[in-house]
C-alpha positions as CSV (number, residue, x, y, z in Angstrom):
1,X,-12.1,-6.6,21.2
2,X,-9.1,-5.2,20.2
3,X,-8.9,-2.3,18.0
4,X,-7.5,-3.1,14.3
5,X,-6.9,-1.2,11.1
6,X,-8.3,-1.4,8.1
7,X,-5.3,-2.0,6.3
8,X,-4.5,-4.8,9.2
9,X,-7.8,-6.2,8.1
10,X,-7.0,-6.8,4.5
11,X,-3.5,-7.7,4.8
12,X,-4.1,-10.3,7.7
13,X,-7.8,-11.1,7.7
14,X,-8.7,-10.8,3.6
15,X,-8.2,-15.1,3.1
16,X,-11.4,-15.5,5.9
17,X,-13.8,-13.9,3.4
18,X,-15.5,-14.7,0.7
19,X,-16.6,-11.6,-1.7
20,X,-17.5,-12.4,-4.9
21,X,-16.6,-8.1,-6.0
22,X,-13.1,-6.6,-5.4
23,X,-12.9,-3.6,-2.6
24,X,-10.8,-1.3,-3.9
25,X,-10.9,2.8,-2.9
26,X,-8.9,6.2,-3.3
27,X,-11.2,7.8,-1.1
28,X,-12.3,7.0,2.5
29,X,-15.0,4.5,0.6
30,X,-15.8,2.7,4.1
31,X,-17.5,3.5,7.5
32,X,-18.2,1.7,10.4
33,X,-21.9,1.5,12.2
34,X,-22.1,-0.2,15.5
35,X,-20.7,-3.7,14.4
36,X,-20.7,-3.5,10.6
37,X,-18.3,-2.4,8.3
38,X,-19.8,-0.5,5.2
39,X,-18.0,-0.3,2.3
40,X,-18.5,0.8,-1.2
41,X,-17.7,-2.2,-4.1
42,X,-14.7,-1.5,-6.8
43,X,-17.7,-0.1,-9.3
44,X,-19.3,2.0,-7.1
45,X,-23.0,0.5,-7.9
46,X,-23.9,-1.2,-4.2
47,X,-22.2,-2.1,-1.1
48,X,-20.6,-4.7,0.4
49,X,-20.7,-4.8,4.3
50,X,-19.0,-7.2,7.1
51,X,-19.7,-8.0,10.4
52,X,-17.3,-7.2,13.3
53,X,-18.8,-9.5,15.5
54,X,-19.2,-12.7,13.3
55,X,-17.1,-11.7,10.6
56,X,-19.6,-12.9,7.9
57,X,-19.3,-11.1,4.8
58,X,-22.8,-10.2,2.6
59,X,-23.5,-8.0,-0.3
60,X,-26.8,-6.4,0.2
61,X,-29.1,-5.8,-2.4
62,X,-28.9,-2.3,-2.1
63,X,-28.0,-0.2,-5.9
64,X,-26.4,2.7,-5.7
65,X,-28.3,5.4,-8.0
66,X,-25.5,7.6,-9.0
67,X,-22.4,5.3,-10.2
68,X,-19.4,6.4,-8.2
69,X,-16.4,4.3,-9.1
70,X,-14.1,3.6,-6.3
71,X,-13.7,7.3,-6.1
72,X,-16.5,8.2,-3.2
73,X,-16.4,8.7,0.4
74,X,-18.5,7.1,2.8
75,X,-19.5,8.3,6.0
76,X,-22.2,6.8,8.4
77,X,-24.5,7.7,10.9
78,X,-27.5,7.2,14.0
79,X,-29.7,9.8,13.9
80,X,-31.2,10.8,18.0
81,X,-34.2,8.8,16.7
82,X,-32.2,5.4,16.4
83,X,-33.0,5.7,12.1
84,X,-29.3,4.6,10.2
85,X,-27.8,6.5,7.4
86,X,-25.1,6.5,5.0
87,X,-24.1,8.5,3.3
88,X,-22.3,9.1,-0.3
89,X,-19.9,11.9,-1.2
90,X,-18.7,12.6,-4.6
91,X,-16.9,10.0,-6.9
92,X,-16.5,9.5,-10.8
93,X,-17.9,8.0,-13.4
94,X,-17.8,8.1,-17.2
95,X,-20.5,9.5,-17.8
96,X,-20.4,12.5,-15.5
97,X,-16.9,12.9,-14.7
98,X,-16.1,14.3,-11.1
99,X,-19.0,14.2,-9.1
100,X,-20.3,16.9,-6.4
101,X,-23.2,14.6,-5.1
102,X,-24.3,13.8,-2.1
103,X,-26.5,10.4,-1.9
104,X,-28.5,9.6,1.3
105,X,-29.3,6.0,1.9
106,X,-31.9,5.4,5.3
107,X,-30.7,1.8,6.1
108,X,-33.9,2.3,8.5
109,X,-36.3,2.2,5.7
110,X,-34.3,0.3,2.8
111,X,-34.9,3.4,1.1
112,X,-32.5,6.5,-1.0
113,X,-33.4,9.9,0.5
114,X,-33.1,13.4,-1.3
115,X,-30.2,15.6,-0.3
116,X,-32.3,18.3,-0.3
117,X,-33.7,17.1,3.2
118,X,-31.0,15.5,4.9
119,X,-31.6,13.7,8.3
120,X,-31.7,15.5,11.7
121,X,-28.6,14.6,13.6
């Protein structure tokens, strides 16, 4: 495969999908894991991911607890036990303003985790 950019992506790639949300971030608000692309939707309430391998484009039913705008980072990982994470940093929304949270979702187990007890790298 050859290696592209994200911004090669959208510019060049962008009329093969089919997303029903805009993607839209001032932040790093996407992260690759093995051969999907996370990335965080314009509102910053769920996710939007794409496949490097099929290219298919879905938008899992996953809600993001803390609103974050388009403001967020995202950051992935796999743990030494094989579990997946992501992993939300900061953002913005109107009712909080700037946020200093840290949200931990275990793809894994389809379930949010507390950042008081992150995962073991």
């Amino acid at each position: 495969r050859q290696l592209r950019t994200f911004k090669d992506f959208v510019v060049e790639q962008q009329s093969d999908l089919s997303i029903s949300g805009q993607i839209y971030g001032q932040g790093q608000s996407y992260s690759q894991l093995n051969d999907m692309l996370w990335m965080i939707e314009y509102y910053g309430q769920s996710f939007i991911r794409f496949n490097t391998v099929t290219r298919e484009v879905d938008e899992p039913s996953i809600t993001i607890p803390i609103v974050v705008y388009y403001f967020a980072c995202l950051a992935s990982m796999e743990s030494v036990n094989g579990n997946e994470y992501l992993f939300v940093v900061g953002g913005y929304n109107s009712n909080d303003g700037n946020l200093n949270t840290l949200q931990i979702y275990d793809i894994s187990s389809g379930q949010w985790m507390s950042s008081a007890s992150p995962p073991t790298m």
